[in-house]
Residue, then its C-alpha position, 0 to 999 in steps of 0.5 A: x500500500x505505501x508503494x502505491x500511495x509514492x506511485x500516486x504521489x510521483x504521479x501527481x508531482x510529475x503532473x503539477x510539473x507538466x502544468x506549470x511548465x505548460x502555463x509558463x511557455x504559454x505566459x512566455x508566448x505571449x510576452x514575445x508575442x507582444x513584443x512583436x506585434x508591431x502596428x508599423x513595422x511589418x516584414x512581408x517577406x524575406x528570402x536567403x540568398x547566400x550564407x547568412x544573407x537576406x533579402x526582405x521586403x519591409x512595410x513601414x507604415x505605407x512605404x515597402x522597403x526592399x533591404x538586404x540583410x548581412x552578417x554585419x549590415x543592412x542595406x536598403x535596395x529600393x522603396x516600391x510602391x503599393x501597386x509595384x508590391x502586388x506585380x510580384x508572383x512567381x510566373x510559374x504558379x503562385x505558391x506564396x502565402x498571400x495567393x488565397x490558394x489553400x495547403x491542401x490544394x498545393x500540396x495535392x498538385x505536388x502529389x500529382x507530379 
């Protein structure tokens, strides 16, 4: 009986552990989150082109900035406007995130090749 009452108690530790944990990732989540939701800066979308090196499009307020990110600097490329921002698409087939086009029907045109 005593070996069942430790069992139960190993159990319960082992389950308050699990709790705590849950709700301090999720407390941390939410920090972080906060941090990052910014009303005017906004990165759109970022590509790796070479090691360590990005190129992202940044919407600060109502401008679109295209920056080159490096190791050690940022360089701004060009500024483009709100209509030079949605000519952009991959000609071969849309397979951005802003295409509406939903995961399920991307990936069953990559199934059918």
């Amino acid at each position: 009986m005593e070996s069942f009452l430790q069992l139960i108690g190993v159990l319960l530790i082992f389950v308050f552990v699990l709790a705590i944990t849950y709700f301090t990732t999720r407390w941390m989540a939410g920090i972080q989150k906060g941090r990052t939701n910014n009303k005017n800066l906004k990165i759109l979308e970022s590509i790796g082109v070479g090691n360590g090196n990005l190129v992202s499009i940044i919407q600060a307020g109502d401008t679109y900035l295209v920056v080159a990110i490096g190791k050690d600097k940022v360089s701004l490329l060009t500024q483009l406007d709100e209509e030079q921002l949605k000519d952009i698409s991959f000609k071969g087939g849309n397979y951005s995130s802003g295409s509406g086009e939903s995961f399920q029907k991307i990936l069953a045109r990559f199934k059918d090749k």
